[in-house]
C-alpha positions as CSV (number, residue, x, y, z in Angstrom):
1,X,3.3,-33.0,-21.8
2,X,2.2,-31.2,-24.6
3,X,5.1,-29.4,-27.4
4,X,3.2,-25.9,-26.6
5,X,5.7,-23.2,-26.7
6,X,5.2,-20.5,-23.6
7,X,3.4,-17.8,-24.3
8,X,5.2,-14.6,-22.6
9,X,3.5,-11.4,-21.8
10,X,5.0,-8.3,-23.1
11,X,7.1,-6.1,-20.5
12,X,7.0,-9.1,-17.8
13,X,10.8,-9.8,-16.7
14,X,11.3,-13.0,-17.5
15,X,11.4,-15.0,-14.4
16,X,15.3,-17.2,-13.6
17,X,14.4,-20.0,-12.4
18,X,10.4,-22.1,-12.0
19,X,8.3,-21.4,-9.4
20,X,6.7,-24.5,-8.6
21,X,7.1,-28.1,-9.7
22,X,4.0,-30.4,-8.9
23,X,2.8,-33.8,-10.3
24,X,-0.3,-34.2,-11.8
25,X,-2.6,-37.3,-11.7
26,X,-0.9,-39.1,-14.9
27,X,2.4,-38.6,-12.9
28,X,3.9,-35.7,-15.2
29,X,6.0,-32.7,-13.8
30,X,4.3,-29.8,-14.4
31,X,6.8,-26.5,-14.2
32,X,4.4,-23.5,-13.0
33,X,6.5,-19.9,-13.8
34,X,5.5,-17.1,-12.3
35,X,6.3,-13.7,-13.6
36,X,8.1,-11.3,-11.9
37,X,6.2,-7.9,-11.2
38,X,8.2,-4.4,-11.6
39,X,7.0,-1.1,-9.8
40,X,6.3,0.1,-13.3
41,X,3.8,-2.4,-14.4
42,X,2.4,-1.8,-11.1
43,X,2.0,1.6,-11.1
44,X,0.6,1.2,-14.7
45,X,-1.8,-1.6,-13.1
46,X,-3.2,0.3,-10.1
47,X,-3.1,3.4,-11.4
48,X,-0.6,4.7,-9.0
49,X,-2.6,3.9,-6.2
50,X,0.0,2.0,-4.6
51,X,1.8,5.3,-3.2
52,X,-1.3,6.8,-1.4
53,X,-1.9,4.4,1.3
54,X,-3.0,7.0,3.3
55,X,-5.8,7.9,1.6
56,X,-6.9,4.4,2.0
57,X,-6.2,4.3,5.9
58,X,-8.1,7.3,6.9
59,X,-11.2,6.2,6.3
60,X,-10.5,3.0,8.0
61,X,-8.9,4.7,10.8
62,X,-12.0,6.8,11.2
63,X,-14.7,3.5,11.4
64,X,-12.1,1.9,14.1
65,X,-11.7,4.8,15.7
66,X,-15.7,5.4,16.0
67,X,-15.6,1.9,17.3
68,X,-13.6,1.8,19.8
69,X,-15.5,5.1,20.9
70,X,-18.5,3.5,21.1
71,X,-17.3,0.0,22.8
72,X,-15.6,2.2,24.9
73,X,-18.6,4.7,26.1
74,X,-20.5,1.5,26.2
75,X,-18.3,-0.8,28.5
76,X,-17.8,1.9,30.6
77,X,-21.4,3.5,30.9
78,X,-22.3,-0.5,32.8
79,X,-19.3,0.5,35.0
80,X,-17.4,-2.7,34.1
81,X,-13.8,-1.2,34.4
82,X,-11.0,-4.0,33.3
83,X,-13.6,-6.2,31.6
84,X,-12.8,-7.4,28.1
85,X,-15.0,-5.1,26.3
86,X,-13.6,-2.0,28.2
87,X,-10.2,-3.4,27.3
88,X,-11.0,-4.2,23.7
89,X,-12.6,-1.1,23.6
90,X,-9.4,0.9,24.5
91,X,-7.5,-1.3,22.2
92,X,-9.5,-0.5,19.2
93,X,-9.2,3.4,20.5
94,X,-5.9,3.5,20.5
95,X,-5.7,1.5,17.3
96,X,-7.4,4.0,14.9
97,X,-5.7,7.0,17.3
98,X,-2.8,5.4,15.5
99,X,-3.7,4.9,12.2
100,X,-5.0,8.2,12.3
101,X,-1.8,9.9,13.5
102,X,0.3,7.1,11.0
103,X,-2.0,8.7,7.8
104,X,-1.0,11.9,8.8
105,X,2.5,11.6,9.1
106,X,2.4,9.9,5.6
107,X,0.8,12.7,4.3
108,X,3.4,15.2,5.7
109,X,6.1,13.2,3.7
110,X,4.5,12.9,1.2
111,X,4.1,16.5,0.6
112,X,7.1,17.6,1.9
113,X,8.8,15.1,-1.4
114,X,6.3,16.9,-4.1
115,X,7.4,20.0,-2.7
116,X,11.1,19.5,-3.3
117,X,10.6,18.2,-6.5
118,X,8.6,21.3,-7.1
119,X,11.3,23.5,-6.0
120,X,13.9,21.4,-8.4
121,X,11.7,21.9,-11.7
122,X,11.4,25.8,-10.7
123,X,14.8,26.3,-10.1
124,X,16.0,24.4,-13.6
125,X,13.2,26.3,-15.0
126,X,14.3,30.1,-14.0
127,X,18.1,29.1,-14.7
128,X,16.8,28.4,-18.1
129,X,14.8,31.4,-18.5
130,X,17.8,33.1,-16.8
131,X,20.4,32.1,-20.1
132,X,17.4,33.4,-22.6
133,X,18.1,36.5,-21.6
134,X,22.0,37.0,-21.0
């Protein structure tokens, strides 16, 4: 093996203990270490993204549910009641039904936390306007 020393990356915990020990063709061990991610850098990395999954799901919930509409109407227009196609049909109904209703209720939560953080920073706000004045 070669008397490289390991590069690290700034900000990347340092991982306890190798991921992965393989041999290669010229029977060496080579130790493989894998850095550990923390929300931070993850946040940094997506941009925050990672907290608004439901603004990813709607639109997929939409195309599923427009699907299963479709396979649906269409199973169901050749009068083939209990075939597979009516059933996958109903299955991929009730599948963006879900997601639909699942992206919602996200979105409730989610509002309902930036509102009461909201509420905290007005309320330390007018208590500190409140001792400018006294």
């Amino acid at each position: 093996m070669t008397d490289e020393p390991i590069k690290e990356i700034l900000g990347t915990p340092k991982s306890p203990k190798p991921a992965a020990m393989e041999k290669n063709a010229n029977g060496e061990v080579v130790v493989t270490m894998v850095p550990l991610v923390s929300e931070i850098q993850l946040a940094a990395a997506t941009g925050g993204a990672e907290l608004s999954c439901y603004r990813c799901v709607v639109p997929f919930a939409v195309v599923v549910l427009i699907t299963g509409t479709v396979v649906t109407a269409v199973a169901y227009s050749f009068n083939s009641h209990g075939s597979i196609i009516s059933i996958l049909g109903l299955v991929l109904l009730s599948l963006g039904l879900f997601l639909l209703a699942s992206s919602v209720l996200c979105w409730k939560v989610r509002q309902r936390s930036k509102k009461a953080k909201r509420r905290e920073s007005q309320t330390t706000l007018v208590a500190n306007q409140r001792g400018w004045f006294v």
